[in-house]
N, C-alpha and C positions, 0 to 999 in steps of 0.2 A: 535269517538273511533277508536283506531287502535293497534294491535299487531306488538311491537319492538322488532327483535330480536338486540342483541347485535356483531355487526361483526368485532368488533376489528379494529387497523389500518391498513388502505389501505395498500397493498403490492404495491412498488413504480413501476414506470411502465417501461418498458424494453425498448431498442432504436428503436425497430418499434412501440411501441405501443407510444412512442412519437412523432414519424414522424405520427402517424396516428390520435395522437389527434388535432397535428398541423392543418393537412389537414382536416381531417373531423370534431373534436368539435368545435376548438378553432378559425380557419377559420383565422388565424393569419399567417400574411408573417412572414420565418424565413431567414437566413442566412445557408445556408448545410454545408458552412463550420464551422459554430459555433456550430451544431448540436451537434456533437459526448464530444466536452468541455465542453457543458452547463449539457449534463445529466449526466455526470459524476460529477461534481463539486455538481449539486443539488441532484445526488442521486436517479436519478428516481422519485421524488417526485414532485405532480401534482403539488403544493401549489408553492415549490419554481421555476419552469419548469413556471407557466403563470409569477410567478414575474420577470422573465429577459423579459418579455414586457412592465413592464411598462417604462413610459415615462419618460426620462433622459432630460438632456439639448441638445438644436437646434432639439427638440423634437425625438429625434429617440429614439430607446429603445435597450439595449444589443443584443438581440434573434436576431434583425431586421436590425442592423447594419451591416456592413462590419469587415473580420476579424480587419482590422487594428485599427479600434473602441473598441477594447478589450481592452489594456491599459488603454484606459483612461473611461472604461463605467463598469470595472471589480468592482473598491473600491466602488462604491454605488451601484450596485448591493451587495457585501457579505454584507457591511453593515445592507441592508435591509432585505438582508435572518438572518443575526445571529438574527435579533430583533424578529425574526419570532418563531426563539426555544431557547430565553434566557436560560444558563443554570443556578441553581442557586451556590452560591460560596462553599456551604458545598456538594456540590454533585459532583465538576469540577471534582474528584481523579476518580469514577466513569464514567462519562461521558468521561474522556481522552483514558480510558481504552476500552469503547465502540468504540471509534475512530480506536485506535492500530488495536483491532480485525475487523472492519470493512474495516478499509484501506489495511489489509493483507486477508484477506476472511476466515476467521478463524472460525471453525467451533465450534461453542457452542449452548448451551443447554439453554432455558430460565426459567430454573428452576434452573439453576448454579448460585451462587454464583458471583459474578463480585470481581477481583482480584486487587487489587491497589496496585500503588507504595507504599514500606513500609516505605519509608522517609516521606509521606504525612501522615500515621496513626499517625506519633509523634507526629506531629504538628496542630492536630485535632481540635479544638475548639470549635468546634459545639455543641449545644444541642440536645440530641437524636441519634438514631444507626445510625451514617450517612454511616459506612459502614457494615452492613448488606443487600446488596441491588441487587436484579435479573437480570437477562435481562427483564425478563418478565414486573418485576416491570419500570425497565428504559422505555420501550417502554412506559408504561402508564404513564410516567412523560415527555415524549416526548421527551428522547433522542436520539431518532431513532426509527428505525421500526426491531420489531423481524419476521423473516422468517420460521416457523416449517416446512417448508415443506424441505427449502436447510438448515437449521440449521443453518443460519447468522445472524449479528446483522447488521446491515448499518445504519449509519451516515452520513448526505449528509457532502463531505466536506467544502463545503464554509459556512457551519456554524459554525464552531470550528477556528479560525484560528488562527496563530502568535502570534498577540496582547493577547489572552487568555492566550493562553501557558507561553508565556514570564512573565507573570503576575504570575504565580505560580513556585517559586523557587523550582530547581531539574526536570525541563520537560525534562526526557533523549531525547524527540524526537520533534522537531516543526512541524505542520502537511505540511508546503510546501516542507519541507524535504523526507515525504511519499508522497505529492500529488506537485510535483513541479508547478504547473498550479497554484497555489494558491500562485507563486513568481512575484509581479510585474517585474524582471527582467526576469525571464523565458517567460513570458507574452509578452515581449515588443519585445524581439529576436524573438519568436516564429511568431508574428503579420508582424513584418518588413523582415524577410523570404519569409512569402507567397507569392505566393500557391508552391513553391520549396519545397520539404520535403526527407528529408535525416533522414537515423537513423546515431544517435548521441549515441556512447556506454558509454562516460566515465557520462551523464548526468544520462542514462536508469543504469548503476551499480551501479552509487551509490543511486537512489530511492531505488535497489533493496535489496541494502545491509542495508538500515534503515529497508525494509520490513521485513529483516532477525533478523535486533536487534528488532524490532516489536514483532515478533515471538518467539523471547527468550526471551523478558522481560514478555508476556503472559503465558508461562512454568516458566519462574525461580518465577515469582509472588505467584504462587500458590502453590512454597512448597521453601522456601527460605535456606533450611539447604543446600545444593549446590551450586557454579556457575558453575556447568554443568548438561545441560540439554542436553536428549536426541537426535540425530539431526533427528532423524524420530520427535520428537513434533515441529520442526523448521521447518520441513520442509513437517508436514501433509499436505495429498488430494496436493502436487507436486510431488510428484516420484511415479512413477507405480507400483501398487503393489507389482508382481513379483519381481521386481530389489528391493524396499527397503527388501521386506522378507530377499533375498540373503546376501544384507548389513549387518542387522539388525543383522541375525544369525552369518555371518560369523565371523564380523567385530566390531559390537557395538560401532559405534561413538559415542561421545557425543562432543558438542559444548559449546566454553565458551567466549563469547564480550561481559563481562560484563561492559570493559570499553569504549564502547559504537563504532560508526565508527571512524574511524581514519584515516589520512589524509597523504599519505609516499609521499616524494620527493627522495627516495635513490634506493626505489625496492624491500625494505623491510617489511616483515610485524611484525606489533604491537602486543605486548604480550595481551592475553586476549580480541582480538577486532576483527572489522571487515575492515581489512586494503584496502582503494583504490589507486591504486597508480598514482599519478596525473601528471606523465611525459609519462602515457601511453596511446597512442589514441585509441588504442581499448579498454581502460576501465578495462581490468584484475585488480584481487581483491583475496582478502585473508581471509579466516575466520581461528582463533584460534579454534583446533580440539585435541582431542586422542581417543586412545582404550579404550576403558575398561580394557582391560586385558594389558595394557601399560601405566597406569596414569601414571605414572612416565618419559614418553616421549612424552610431545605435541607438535605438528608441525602447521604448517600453510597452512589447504587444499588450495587450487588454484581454483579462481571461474575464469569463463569464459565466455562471451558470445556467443553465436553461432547463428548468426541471419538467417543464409537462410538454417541452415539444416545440417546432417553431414558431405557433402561434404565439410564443410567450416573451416573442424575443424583446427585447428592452428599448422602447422609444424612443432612450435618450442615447441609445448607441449608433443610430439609423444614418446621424447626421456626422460623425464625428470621424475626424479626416485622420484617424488611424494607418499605420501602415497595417497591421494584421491583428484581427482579432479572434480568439479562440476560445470558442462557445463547446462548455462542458455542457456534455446529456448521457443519460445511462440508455444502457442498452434495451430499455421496454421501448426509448422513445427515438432512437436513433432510426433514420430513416433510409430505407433499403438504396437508395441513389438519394445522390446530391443535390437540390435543388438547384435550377440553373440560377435563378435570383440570388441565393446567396454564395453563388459563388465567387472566384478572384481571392479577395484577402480574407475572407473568414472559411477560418477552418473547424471544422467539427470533430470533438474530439469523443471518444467513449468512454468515459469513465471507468464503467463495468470492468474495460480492460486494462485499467492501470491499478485502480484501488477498490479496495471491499467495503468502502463504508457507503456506498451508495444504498447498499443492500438494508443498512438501519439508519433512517433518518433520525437522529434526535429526538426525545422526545421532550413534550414542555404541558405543563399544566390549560385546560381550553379554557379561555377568558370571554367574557362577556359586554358587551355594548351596555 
């Protein structure tokens, strides 16, 4: 006889506590460079984290390999993780939506309601409430793990990939589009790189800029009589408190890409989107914006990168009579209060807490003078 309590699912385990199962459970050689790719991709999760060891062809195993074995040892690895959490087809609208919020860190309730695409309610065919369905519930059907403690859903991504998406007509977002490591072509550059590593902005802008339609398609989902939503719900748990209050009150943004990222070759940005402009090497980007108290005049804020900090900030932004501009930095460089100089219209955003690719810049071969 024995008394079970019931402990719910594992919380997935964080990137020391997988360098530390490595070394101490699992007693498994790994690759430190494939470290930080693999737990990201699996999500912290133990189950799919031992499965990049098993045994591939010419016997090696993904975790064990060299990076340059990534290419070609990636597609059966996901393969073998999607078989692991089959989603089923009347529940994909759900489970895609677990994705969005997982791949942006978006902070929900698992007692919420899970929001879906409303193209996908039309075309419903199921038997039964297929959309009535929680986080809480999702987690007990294994579409990921609910977090109460940070309030997240997480979905490892190399379970959900491409091939699913593409298979349901209207996926506003592919997931290697949020998680580019899930692109054999990003994969293969990345591989043939090493160990050089360079940040790459125009690659890291636009992950970031899907993060951002990510983020609006989770707000506009859940109350549909608008295409503008607030850009504090765009861009919750990233701008510092203080600084969004100031916005918030003074200013009242609201954001509209409904019609989803979009691609400028002129400098210009797209009506209702989230424009990158792809003749620019540092990556600058455009989100459709207004006032509240100005609907009737929306512009095109100016997103930016700003990778080592404010000293880096761009000359040619200094002078330009923008209504708001929103300067991306990760969290090593984000500064504990606001500067009072650049405050008013430029807002700072955290990257760290919207998307994960901050975490691996690009890599590219080092050229010479």
């Amino acid at each position: 006889m024995a008394n079970v309590a019931d402990i719910g699912p594992l919380v997935p385990l964080s990137a020391r506590g997988y360098d530390d199962a490595i070394a101490e459970s699992w007693k498994y050689e790994a690759d430190p460079a494939l470290r930080a790719p693999l737990h990201h991709l699996a999500g912290g999760v133990p189950r799919l984290l031992r499965l990049a060891f098993m045994k591939q062809p010419q016997n090696m195993s993904l975790a064990s390999g060299s990076i340059t074995a990534l290419p070609r040892c990636l597609g059966v690895y996901s393969a073998a993780a999607r078989a692991q959490y089959p989603v089923q087809p009347a529940w994909f609208p759900q489970a895609y939506t677990c994705l969005l919020a997982s791949s942006t860190k978006a902070k929900v309730k698992g007692s919420d309601i899970i929001p879906v695409n409303p193209a996908w309610k039309k075309t419903n065919v199921s038997s039964g409430p297929a959309y009535a369905l929680t986080y809480d519930e999702a987690a007990m059907m294994s579409m990921g793990t609910y977090n109460p403690q940070t309030n997240r859903f997480m979905v490892p991504p190399i379970t959900l990939g491409d091939t699913e998406a593409e298979m349901r007509p209207g996926a506003p977002i592919l997931p290697s589009q949020l998680h580019p490591f899930l692109s054999p072509d990003v994969i293969a550059r990345y591989a043939a790189a090493h160990p050089v590593v360079v940040e790459h902005g125009p690659l890291f802008m636009k992950s970031f800029l899907y993060a951002a339609y990510a983020r609006y398609l989770l707000a506009f989902w859940k109350d549909t009589r608008s295409a503008w939503v607030p850009l504090d719900k765009v861009f919750e748990g990233s701008i510092q408190p203080e600084q969004l209050a100031q916005i918030a009150a003074s200013k009242g943004y609201e954001v509209n890409v409904s019609s989803g990222v979009k691609m400028s070759a002129n400098g210009r940005a797209e009506t209702n989107a989230a424009t990158l402009c792809e003749d620019d090497a540092q990556g600058d980007a455009f989100l459709w914006c207004r006032q509240k108290a100005k609907r009737s005049e929306p512009f095109a804020a100016v997103v930016q990168i700003l990778c080592q900090g404010l000293r880096e900030r761009r000359p040619q932004l200094e002078h330009r009579n923008d209504l708001l501009v929103l300067t991306v930095v990760s969290q090593k460089n984000l500064p504990s209060t606001f500067p009072v100089e650049h405050a008013g219209d430029d807002i700072m955003i955290n990257a760290d807490a919207m998307s994960s690719l901050m975490i691996w810049p690009l890599t590219k071969k080092k050229t010479h003078d």
